[in-house]
C-alpha positions in Angstrom: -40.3 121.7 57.7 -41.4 122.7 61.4 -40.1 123.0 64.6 -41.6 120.5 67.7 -40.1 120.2 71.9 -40.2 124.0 72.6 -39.2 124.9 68.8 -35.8 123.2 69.4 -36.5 120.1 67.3 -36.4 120.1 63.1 -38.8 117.8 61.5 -40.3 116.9 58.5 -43.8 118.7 58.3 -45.6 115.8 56.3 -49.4 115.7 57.4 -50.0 111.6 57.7 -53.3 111.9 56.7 -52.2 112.6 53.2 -50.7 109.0 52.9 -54.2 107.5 54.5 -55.8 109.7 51.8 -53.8 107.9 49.2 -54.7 104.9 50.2 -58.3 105.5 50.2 -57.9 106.8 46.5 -56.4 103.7 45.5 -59.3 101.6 46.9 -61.6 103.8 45.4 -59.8 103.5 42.1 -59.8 99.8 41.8 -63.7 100.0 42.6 -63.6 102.2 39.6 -64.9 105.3 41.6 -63.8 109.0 40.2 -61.8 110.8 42.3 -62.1 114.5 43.4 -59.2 116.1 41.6 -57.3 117.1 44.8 -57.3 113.3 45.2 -56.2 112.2 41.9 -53.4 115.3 42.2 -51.9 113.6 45.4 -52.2 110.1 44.0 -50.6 110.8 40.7 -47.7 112.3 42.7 -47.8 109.8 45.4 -44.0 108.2 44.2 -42.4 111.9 44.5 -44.1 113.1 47.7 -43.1 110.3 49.5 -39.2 110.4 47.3 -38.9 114.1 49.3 -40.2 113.2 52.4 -38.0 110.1 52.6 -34.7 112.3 51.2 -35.6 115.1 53.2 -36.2 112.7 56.8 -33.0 111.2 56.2 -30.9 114.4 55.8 -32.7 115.6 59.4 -32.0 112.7 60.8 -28.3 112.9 59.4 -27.9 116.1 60.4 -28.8 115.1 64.4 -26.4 112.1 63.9 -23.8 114.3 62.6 -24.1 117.1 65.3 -24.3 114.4 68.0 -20.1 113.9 66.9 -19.4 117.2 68.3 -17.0 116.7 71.2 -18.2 118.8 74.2 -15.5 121.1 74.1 -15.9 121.6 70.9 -19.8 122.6 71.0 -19.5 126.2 71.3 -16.8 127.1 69.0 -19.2 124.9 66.5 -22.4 126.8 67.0 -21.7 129.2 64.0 -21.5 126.5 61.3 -24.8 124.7 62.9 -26.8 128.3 62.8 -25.3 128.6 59.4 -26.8 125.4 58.3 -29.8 125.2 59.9 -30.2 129.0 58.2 -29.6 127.1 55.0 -32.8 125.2 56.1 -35.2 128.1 56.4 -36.7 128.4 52.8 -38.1 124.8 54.0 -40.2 126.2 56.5 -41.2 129.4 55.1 -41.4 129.6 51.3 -41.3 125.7 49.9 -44.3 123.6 50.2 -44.4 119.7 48.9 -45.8 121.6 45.4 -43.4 123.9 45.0 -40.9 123.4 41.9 -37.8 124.1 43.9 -37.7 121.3 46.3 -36.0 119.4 43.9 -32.8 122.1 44.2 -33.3 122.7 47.8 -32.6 119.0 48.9 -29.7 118.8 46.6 -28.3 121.9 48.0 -28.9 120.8 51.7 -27.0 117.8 50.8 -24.2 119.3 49.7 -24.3 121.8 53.0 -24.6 118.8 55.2 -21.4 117.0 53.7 -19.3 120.2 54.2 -20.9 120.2 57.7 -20.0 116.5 58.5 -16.8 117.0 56.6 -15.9 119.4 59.4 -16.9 117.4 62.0 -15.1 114.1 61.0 -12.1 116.1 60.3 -12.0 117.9 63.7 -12.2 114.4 65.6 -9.7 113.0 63.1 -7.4 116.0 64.1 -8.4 115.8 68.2 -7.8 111.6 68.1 -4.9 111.7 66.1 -2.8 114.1 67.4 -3.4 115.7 69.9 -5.0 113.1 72.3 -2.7 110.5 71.1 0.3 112.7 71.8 -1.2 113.7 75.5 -1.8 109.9 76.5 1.8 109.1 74.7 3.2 112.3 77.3 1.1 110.6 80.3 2.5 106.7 80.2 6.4 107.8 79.8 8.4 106.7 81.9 11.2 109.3 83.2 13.2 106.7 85.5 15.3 103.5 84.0 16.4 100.7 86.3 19.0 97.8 85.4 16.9 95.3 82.7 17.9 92.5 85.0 15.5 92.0 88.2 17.5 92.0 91.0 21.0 93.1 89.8 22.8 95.5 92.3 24.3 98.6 90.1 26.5 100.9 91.5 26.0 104.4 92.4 27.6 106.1 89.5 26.3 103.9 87.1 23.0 104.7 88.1 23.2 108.0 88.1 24.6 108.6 85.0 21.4 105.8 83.6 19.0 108.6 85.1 20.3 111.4 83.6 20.8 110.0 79.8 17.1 108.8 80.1 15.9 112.5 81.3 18.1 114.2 78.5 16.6 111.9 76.2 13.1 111.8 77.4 12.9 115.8 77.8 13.7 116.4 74.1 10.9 113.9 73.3 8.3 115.1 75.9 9.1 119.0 74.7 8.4 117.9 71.1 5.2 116.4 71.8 4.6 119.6 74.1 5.0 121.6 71.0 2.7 119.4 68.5 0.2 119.8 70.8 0.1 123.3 70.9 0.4 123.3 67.3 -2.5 120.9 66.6 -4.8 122.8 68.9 -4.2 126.2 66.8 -4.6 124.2 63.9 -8.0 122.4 65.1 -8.9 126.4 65.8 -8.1 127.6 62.3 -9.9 124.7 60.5 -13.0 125.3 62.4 -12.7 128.6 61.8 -15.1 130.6 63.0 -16.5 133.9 63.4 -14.0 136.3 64.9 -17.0 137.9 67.2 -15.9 138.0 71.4 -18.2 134.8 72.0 -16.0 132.7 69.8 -12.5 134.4 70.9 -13.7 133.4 74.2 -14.4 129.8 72.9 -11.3 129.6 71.4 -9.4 130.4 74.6 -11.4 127.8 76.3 -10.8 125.2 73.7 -6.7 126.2 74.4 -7.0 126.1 78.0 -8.5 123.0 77.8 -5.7 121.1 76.1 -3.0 123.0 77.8 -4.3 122.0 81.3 -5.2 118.4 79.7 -1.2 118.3 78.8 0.2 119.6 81.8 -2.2 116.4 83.7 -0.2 114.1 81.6 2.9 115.2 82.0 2.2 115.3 85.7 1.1 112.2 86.0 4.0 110.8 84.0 6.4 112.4 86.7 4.3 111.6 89.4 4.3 108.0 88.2 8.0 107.8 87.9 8.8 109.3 91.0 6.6 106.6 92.7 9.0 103.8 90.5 12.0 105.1 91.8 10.4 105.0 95.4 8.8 101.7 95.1 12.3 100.0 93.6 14.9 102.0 96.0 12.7 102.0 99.2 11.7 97.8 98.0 11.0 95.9 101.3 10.1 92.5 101.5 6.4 92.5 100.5 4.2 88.9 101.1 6.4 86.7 102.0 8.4 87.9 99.1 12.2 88.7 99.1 13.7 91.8 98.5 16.4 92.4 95.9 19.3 94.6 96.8 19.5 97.7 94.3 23.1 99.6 94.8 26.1 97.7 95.0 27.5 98.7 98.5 30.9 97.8 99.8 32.0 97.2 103.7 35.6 98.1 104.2 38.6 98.4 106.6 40.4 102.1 105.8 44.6 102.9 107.1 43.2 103.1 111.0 41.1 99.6 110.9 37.8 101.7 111.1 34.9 99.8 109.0 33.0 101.8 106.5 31.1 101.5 104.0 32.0 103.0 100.1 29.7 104.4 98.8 28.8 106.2 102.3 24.7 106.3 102.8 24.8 109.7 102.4 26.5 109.2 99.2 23.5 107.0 98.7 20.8 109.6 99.3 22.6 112.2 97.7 22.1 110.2 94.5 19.1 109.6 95.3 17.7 113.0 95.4 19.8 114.2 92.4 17.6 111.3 90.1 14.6 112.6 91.9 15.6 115.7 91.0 16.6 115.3 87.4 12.9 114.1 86.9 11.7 117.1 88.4 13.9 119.2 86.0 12.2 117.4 82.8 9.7 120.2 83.0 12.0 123.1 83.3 12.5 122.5 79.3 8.4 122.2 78.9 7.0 125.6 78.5 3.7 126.9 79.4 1.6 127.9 75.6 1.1 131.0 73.8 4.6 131.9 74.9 5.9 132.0 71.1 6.9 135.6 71.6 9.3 135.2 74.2 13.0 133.9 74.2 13.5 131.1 76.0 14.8 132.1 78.5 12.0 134.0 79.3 9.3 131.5 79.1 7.7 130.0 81.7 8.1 125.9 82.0 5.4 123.9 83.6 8.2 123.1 86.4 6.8 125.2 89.0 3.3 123.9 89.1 4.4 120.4 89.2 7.4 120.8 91.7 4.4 121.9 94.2 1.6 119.8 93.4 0.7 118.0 97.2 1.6 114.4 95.7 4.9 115.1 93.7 6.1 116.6 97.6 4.8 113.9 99.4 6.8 111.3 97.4 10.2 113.1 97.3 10.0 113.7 100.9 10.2 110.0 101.0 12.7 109.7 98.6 14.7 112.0 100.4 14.9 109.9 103.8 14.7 107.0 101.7 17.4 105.3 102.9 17.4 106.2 106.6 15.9 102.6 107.7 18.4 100.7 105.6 21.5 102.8 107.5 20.1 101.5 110.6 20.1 98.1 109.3 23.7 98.4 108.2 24.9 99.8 111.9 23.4 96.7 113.3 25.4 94.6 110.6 28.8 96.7 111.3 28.9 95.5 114.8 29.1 92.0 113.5 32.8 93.2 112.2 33.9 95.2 115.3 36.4 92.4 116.2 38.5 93.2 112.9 38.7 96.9 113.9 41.6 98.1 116.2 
């Protein structure tokens, strides 16, 4: 075996002339011409030279095919077990030759190196698809808001603040859960690769954790982000197109004791429920801790709460929740005066 592109690239060192020599042998032969005994040595072994360079082309080219699985994060903290097997490789370029008789036992044994390797590999991606991605796109499309099933029905304030809060106590055990798995799947993803315990790979490890834990923090932002939005796109609904709007609380005009018109639930009873569901989405993330935190009591731990309750687009759309309903109360002052005759 040699090296070729700047001693990066493993090939098969097979000199094709030897093949063109074998084929001149073989013309020679059937015009019943001797052979020089280097030529009848090659042609006689023609079948196994061409068996090893065939087995041995095919486990380089497996090898690349293999390696080219890595994921990119992954490429560092996998650079010990490709040194390792491409050390396993060296008596091929310094000590066997296409005579020697150990090639035989140095193919198999690169073989079996190369399955381990590949095993590795698959398993890694099996164990990054499976559960950690899946759980981080499974975090990133929940939905942390619930709205009445049928389009259009008014629901009243209580009942849908009570809706909000069984959906976050519900969905904050599940997203903390998968939170957890995560975390778990990474350090288990760490220990299968397992590699060397010198500072380069500590420091690959770390990266490979940050990596994940910023990648789950993302989703779970944009699952809160996304919800938020809901809530502000179905309580803040105007007529869109041409299209007409659906009311969304069930809102009452009365007459109290002194013939004064008002309206139960009050508007600021309105917003005020408003901004508790907006807030009870915010709060999912108190119960969602920050990782390597196994240490502390949970009390102690940090939750991914404060990043998210400050990111520029989570403030921008509960600011809008919170004067949400500011344009409707001046739509329902015009509509009072209608009633003023009842009053007094």
């Amino acid at each position: 075996m040699t090296r070729q592109n700047g001693e990066k690239l493993i090939v098969v060192n097979f000199d094709p002339v030897v093949f063109q020599l074998i084929r001149e042998s073989k013309v020679l032969e059937r015009k019943h011409i001797k052979l020089l005994k280097p030529a009848e040595t090659v042609l006689i072994q023609e079948d196994k030279y061409k068996r090893y360079f065939n087995e041995l082309n095919e486990v380089i080219g497996e090898y690349y095919k293999v390696r080219s699985k890595i994921r990119s994060i992954l490429t560092k903290l996998m650079q010990p077990h490709l040194k390792a097997f491409e050390y396993k490789l060296k008596p091929g370029f310094y000590e066997i030759t296409w005579t020697s008789l150990k090639i035989e036992s140095f193919i198999k044994q690169i073989k079996e190196d190369l399955i381990e390797l590949s095993e590795l590999i698959y398993n890694s991606n099996d164990l990054i698809e499976s559960r950690i991605e899946k759980n981080i796109k499974a975090i990133s499309q929940e939905v942390l808001v619930t709205f009445p099933e049928t389009e259009g029905k008014a629901i009243q304030l209580e009942d849908f603040v009570q809706m909000q809060r069984s959906k976050i106590e519900n969905k904050t055990t599940d997203l903390k859960s998968k939170n957890v798995m995560i975390e778990k799947a990474v350090n288990d993803l760490l220990q299968m690769i397992d590699a060397d315990s010198g500072e380069k790979e500590k420091e690959s490890q770390r990266t490979v954790k940050e990596y994940y834990n910023y990648a789950t923090y993302q989703a779970l932002l944009h699952s809160t982000k996304a919800s938020l939005n809901k809530m502000k796109d179905r309580v803040c609904n105007n007529a869109k197109n041409g299209q007409k709007s659906h009311p969304f609380f069930e809102i009452h005009l009365q007459m109290n004791e002194k013939k004064e018109l008002m309206l139960k639930p009050s508007i600021e009873s309105v917003q005020g429920a408003i901004n508790n569901a907006a807030k009870e989405v915010l709060s999912c993330s108190k119960k969602i801790y920050n990782w390597g935190q196994d240490d502390k009591k949970e009390a102690d731990k940090e939750p991914f709460y404060k990043q998210i309750a400050t990111d520029k687009e989570i403030v921008r759309v509960i600011l809008l929740l919170t004067g949400s309903v500011k344009g409707t109360e001046e739509e329902l002052d015009v509509c009072k005066k209608t009633f003023t005759e009842f009053e007094k």
